[in-house]
C-alpha positions as CSV (number, residue, x, y, z in Angstrom):
1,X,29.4,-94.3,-5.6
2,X,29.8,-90.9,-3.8
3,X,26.2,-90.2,-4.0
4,X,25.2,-93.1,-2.3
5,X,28.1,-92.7,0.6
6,X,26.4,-89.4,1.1
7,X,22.8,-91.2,1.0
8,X,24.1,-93.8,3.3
9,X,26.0,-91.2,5.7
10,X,22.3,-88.6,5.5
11,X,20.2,-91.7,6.5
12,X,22.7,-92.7,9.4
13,X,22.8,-89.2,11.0
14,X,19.0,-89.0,10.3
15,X,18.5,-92.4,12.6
16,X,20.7,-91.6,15.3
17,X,18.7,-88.2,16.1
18,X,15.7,-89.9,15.9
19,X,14.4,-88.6,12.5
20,X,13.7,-91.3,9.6
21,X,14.9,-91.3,6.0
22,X,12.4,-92.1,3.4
23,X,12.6,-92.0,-0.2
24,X,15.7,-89.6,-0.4
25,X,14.1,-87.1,2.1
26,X,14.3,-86.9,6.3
27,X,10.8,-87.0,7.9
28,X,10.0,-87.1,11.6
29,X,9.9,-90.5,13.7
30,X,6.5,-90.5,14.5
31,X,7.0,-93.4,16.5
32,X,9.0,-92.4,19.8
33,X,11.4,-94.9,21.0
34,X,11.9,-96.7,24.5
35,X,15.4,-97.0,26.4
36,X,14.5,-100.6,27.9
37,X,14.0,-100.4,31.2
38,X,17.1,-102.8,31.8
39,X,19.3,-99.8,30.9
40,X,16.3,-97.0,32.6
41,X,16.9,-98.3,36.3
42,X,16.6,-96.0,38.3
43,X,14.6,-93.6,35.8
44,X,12.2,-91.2,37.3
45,X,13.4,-92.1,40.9
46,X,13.1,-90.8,43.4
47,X,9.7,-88.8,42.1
48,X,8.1,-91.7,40.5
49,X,8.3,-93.5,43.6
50,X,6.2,-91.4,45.3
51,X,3.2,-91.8,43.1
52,X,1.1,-94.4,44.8
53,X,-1.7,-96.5,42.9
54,X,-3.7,-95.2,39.8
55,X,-4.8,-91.8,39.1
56,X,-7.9,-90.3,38.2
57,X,-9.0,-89.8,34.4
58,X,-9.1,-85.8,33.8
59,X,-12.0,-84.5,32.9
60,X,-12.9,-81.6,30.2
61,X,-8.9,-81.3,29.1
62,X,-8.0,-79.2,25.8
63,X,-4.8,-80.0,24.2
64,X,-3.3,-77.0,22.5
65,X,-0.4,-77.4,19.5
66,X,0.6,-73.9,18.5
67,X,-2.5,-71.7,19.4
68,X,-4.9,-74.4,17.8
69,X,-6.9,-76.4,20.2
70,X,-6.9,-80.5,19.0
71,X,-8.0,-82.3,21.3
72,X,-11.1,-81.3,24.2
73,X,-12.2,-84.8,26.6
74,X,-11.1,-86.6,29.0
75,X,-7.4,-87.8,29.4
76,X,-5.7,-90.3,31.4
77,X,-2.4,-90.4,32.4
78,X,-1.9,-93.4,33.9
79,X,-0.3,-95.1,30.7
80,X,2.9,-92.6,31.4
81,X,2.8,-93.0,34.8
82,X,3.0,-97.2,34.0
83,X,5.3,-96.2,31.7
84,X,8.0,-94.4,33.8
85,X,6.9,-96.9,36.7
86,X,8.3,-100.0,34.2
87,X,11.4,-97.6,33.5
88,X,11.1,-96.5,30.3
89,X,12.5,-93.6,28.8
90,X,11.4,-91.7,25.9
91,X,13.9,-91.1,23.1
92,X,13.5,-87.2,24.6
93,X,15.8,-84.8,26.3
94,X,13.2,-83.8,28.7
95,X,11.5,-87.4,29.2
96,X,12.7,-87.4,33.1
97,X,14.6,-84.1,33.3
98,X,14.0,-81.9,35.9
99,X,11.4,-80.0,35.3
100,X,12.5,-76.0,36.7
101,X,9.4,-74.1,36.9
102,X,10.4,-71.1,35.1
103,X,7.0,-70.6,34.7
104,X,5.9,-70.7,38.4
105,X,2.9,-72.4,37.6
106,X,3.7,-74.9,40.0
107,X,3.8,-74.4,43.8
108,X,7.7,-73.0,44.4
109,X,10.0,-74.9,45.6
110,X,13.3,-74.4,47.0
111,X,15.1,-77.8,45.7
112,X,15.7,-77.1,42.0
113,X,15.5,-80.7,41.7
114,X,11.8,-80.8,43.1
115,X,10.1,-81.6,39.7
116,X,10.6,-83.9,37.1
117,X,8.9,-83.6,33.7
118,X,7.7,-86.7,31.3
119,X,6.4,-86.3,27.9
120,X,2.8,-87.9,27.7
121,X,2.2,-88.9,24.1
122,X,-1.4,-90.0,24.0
123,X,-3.4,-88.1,21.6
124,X,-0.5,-86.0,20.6
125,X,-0.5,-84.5,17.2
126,X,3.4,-85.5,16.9
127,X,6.2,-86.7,19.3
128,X,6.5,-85.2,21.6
129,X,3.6,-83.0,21.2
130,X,2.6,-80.2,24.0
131,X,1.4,-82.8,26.8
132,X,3.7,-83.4,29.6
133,X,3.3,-84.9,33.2
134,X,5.0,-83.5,36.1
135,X,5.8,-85.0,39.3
136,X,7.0,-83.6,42.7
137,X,9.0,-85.6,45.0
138,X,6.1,-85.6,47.1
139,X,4.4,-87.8,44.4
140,X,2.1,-84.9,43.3
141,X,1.3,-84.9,39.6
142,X,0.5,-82.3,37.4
143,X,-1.0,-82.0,33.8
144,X,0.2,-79.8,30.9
145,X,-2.0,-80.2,27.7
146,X,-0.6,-77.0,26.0
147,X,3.4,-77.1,27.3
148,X,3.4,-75.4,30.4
149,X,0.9,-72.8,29.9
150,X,-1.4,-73.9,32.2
151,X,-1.3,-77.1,34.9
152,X,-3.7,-79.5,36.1
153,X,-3.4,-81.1,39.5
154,X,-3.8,-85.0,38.9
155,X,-5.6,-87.0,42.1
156,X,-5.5,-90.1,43.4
């Protein structure tokens, strides 16, 4: 009886931070989940809002997961951009933060709030994996295919 209250209580705590509980052990979600955008409003406003019409497919991108190149081809982000468009939200602390630069990478900016970061999950190894978009207020958007290292400006 105990044993299973604990069972019960592990596989609780394991779904509410997003991890799943299979067969007694706790394995990642590979599956990220979606806030509906009836709840996501006003998600990724006002930088979203900026981004006019589709974007162009990136050429020649490598994705890098800890030092290891997976990925090398093109890569579109247009699905995130839908995504965030339709208001959904990545079950992600930094799907829609503000994104600070600490890098400088990015062109500086004065308004701390100038960026906003997204996590772009196609062709990831895992969720969230080490590809992010970025968008300025001004609606430009930028590319990370190895978390931040390096940036690739997106065109319309």
């Amino acid at each position: 009886m105990v044993g299973s209250r604990v069972a019960l209580a592990v596989a609780s705590f394991a779904v509410a931070v997003g991890l799943v509980y299979v067969n007694g052990r706790i394995k990642a979600n590979s599956a990220p989940n979606l806030t509906p955008a009836s709840a996501q409003s006003s998600f990724g406003q006002p930088h979203i809002g900026a981004v006019h019409g589709k974007l162009d497919i990136l050429k020649d991108v490598r994705v890098i997961d800890f030092g290891r190149e997976i990925y090398r081809g093109e890569m579109d982000v247009n699905p995130t951009i839908d995504r965030i468009r339709k208001g959904e939200k990545l079950n992600h602390r930094n799907d829609g933060g503000f994104f600070g630069n600490r890098e400088r990478r990015l062109p500086r900016q004065n308004d701390r709030e100038y960026y906003r970061e997204f996590v772009h999950t196609i062709r990831s190894p895992k969720f969230p994996g080490p590809q992010r978009v970025v968008i300025g207020k001004d609606g430009s958007v930028w590319y990370t295919g190895d978390h931040y290292d390096s940036f690739t400006k997106v065109s319309k």
